[in-house]
N, C-alpha and C positions, 0 to 999 in steps of 0.2 A: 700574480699576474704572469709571471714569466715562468718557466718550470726549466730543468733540466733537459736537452734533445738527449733522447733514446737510442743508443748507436743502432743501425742496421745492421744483422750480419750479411758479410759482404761473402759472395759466392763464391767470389774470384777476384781477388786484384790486379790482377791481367787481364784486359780484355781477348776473348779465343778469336781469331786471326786464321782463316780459310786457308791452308796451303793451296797453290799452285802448281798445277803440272810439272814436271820434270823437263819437259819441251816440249820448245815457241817454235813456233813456224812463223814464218813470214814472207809475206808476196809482194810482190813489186810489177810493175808494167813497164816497159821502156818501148817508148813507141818508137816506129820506122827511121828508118834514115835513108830516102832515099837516095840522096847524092853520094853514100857510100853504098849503095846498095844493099843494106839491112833490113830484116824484117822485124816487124815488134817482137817484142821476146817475153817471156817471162819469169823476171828471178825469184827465186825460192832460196829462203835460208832454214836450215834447220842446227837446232841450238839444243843442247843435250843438258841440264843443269847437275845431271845425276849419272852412273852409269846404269845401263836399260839393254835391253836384248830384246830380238825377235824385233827391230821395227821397219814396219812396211809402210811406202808410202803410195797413196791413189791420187792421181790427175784425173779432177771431173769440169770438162768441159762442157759448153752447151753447144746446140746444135749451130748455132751462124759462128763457131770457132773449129779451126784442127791444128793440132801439133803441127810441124814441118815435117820432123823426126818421130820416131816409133814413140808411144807413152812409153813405156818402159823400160824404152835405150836411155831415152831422154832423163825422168829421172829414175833413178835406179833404188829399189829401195839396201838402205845400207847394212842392214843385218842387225849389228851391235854398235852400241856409240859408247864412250867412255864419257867422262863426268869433264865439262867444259870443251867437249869435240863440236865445232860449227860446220855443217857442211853447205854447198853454196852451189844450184843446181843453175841453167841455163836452159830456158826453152825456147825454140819458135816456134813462133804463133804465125797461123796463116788464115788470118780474117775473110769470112763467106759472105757475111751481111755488114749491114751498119747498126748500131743500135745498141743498147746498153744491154755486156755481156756478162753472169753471175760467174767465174771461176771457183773453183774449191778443191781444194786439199787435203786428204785426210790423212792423218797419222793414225797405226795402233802401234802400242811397244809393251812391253815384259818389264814389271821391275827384277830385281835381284830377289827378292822375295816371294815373286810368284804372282804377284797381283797384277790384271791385263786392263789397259787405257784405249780409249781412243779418244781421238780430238777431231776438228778440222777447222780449216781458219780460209776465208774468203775475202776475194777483191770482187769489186765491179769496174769493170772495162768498157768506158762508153764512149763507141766508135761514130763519128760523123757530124756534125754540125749541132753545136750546142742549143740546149732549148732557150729561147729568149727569157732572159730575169726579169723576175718580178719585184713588184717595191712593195714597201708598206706606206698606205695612203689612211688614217685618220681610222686607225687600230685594225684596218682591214690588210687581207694582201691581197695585190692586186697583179694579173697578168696580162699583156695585152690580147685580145680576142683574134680569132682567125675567121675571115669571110667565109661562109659555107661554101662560095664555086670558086675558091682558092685552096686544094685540098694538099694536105700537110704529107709528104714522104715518110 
């Protein structure tokens, strides 16, 4: 009734494990301040895990957003990074519209070996009056309705 189990041969006793980019970018929003007279801004961190060369970076805005400052005063792309260099960028933002704004970032760099990346890593920016929340009502969700001759900005 019972038999000896038949070992599998096993492929890997390691499971294989995706490396990760060499470098994170990361976006951040800080909105206005108007009693100090500030405008929204947008921070960028850039994190080097490895050293890398040749890396450029792009600021892609949409159309109801513009820098304050030139794109490419603003962030600069750095060249070459060494292995744990973070650099930490500043921009202002000078909002056109209202409304929910896509931001994006792209990085390419060089490893030390020759082989070329690009990334890009994105925020959404949404300017103006929050859209009214919905609930969950008896496994539905549900929002509340807008009068047709009450029309929504």
């Amino acid at each position: 009734m019972f038999q000896p189990a038949h070992p599998r041969p096993a492929a890997s006793i390691w499971p294989e494990i995706e490396p990760t980019l060499p470098l994170s970018l990361e976006l951040r929003v800080a909105p206005a301040d108007p009693a100090r007279g500030e405008p929204a801004r947008l921070d960028v961190a850039v994190d080097a895990a490895t050293d890398l060369q040749d890396v450029t970076l792009s600021l892609f805005l949409p159309a109801g957003l513009r820098a304050e400052d030139a794109l490419l005063e603003a962030i600069p792309s750095p060249g070459a990074l060494r292995a744990h260099d973070r650099r930490s960028y500043s921009v202002p933002l000078a909002p056109l519209a209202e409304g929910d704004m896509p931001i994006r970032l792209g990085a390419s760099f060089r490893l030390p070996d020759g082989r070329e990346f690009r990334t890009e890593q994105g925020i959404l920016w949404h300017r103006g009056p929050a859209a009214p929340e919905g609930r969950h009502n008896a496994g539905a969700y549900e929002v509340m309705g807008v009068p047709v001759d009450e029309p929504q900005p």
